[in-house]
C-alpha positions in Angstrom: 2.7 -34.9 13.6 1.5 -34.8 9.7 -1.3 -32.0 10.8 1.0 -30.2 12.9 3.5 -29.6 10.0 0.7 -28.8 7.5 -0.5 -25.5 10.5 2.7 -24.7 10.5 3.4 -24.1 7.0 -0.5 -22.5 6.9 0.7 -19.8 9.6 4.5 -19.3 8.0 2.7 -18.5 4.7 -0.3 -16.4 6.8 2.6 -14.8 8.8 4.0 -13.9 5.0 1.7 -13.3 3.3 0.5 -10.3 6.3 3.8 -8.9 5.8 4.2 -8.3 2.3 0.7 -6.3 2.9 1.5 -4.0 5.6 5.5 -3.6 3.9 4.6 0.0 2.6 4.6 -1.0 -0.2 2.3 0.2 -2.8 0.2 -1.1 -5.8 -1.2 1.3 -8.7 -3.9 3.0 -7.1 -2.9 3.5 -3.9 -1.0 6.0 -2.0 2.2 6.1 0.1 2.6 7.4 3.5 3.1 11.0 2.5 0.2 11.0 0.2 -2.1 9.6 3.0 -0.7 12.9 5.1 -2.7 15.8 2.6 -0.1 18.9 2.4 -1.3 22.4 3.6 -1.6 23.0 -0.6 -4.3 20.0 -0.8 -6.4 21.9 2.5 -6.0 25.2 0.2 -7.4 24.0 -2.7 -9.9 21.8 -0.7 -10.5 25.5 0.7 -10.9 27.5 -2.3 -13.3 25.3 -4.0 -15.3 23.6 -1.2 -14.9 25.1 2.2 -15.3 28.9 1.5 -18.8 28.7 1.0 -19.4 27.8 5.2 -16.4 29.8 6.4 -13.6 27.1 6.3 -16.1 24.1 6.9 -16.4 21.2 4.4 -19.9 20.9 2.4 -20.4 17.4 1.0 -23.3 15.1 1.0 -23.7 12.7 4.6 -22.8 9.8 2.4 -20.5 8.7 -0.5 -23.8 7.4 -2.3 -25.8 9.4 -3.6 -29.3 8.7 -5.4 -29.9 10.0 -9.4 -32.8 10.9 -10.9 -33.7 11.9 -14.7 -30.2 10.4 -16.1 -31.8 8.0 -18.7 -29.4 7.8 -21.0 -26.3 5.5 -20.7 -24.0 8.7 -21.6 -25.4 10.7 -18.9 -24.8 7.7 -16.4 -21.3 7.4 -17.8 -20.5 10.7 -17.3 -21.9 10.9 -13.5 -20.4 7.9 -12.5 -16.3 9.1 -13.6 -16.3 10.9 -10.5 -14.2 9.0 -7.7 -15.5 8.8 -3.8 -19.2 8.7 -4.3 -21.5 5.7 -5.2 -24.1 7.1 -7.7 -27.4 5.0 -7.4 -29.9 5.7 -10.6 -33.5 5.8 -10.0 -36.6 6.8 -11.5 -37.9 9.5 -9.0 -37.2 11.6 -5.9 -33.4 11.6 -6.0 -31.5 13.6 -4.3 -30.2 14.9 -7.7 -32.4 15.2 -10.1 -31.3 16.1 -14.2 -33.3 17.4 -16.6 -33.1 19.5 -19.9 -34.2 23.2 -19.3 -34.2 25.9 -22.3 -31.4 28.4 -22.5 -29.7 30.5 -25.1 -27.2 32.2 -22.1 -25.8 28.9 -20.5 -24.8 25.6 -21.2 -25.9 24.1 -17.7 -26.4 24.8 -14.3 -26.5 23.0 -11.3 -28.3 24.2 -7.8 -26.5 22.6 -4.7 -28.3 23.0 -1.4 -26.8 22.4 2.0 -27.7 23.5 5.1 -25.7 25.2 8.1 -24.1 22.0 9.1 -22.1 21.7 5.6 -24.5 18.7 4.5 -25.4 19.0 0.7 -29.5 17.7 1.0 -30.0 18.3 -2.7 -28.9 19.4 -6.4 -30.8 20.2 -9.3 -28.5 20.0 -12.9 -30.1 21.5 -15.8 -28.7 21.0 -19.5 -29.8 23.2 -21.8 -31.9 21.9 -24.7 -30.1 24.0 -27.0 -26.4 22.6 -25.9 -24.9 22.2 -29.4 -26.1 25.3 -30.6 -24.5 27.1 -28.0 -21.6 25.8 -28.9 -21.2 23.9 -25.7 -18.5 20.9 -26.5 -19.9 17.2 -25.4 -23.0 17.3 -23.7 -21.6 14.2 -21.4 -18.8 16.8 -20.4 -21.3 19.4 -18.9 -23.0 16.7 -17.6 -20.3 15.5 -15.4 -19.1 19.0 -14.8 -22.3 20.2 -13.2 -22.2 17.0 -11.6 -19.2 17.6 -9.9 -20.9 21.2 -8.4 -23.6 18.4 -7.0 -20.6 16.9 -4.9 -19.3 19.7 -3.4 -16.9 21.6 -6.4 -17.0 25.1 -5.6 -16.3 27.6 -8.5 -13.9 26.6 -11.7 -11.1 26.0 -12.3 -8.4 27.6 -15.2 -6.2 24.2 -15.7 -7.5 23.0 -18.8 -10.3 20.4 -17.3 -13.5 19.6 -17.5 -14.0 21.9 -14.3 -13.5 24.7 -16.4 -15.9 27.5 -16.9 -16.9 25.8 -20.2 -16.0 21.9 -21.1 -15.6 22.4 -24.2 -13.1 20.8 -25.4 -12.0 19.1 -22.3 -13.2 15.9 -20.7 -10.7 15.7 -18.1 -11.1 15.6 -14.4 -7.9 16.6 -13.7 -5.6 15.4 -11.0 -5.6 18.5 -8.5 -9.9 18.4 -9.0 -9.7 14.6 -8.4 -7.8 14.5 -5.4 -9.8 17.4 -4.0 -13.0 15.3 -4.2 -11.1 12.5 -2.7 -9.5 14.5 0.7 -13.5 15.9 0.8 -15.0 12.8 1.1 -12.6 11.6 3.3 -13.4 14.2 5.7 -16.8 14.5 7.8 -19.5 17.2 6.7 -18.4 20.3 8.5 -15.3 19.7 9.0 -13.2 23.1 9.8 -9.7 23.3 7.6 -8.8 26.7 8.6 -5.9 25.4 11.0 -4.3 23.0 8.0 -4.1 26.0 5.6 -0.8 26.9 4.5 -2.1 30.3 3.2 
């Protein structure tokens, strides 16, 4: 009788406990119901800076992690790793990004994305240029995650103040609209066509 009473309270508080999780309600972090549902606005930006390089089709990489080469210094790692949805795994050699420094008196970095016809990014080379400071190019951990974020799929700039802005300086912000971008990309499989969820 004593161990039935004791399951009983175990599944009443079980039973509760399930409840209070599924409720809707939500905890800092995570969305509601409507946010889970991306708006035909979200699809357009997702458009504008992703898709419109493969005709409406999502390019991102196969997985959310991603192996890093040539970022030695814990500034560079710091600055890769503030970008939400992908795992970033450091190694020493033949990564499927690779950083380096690269001379340059025009730029302040660069990054070369490949992807083939499918929409799957297979590789992305970031240069930083060794003359950074002098070309008056703001935080070198800024440029490092901005042409990071080209790596994972960012398309283009953006003019909202953030550190997807033609030039960082100044900014080290991944701003919301960029953040939640990379988050409804990764979401979604390689290739995936957002032409019908436009609102445009």
């Amino acid at each position: 009788m004593v161990k039935r009473f004791g399951e009983g309270i175990i599944l009443a508080f079980v039973l509760i406990w399930v409840a209070a999780c599924g409720s809707g309600a939500t905890s800092s972090g995570s969305r509601s119901a409507d946010e889970n549902d991306p708006s035909g606005k979200d699809y357009d930006y997702l458009h504008q800076h992703n898709a419109v390089l493969l005709n409406g089709k999502t390019v991102r990489w196969p997985s959310t992690s991603v192996t890093v080469s040539g970022a030695t210094s814990g500034s560079w790692r710091r600055a890769i790793g503030r970008w939400p949805e992908v795992n970033f795994i450091f190694v020493d050699t033949d990564a499927e990004i690779d950083l380096r420094y690269a001379h340059s008196d025009d730029w302040c970095g660069r990054a070369d994305r490949r992807f083939d016809s499918s929409g799957m990014i297979y590789g992305c080379t970031v240069r930083i240029s060794t003359r950074h400071e002098r070309n008056g190019c703001g935080v070198e951990a800024d440029t490092v995650t901005h042409e990071v974020g080209h790596c994972i799929g960012f398309h283009n700039e953006t003019h909202d103040g953030g550190i997807m802005d033609l030039t960082t300086a100044g900014s080290s912000e991944i701003t919301t609209p960029v953040r939640e971008m990379i988050s409804l990309l990764y979401a979604l499989p390689v290739g995936h066509d957002v032409t019908s969820r436009l609102a445009n």
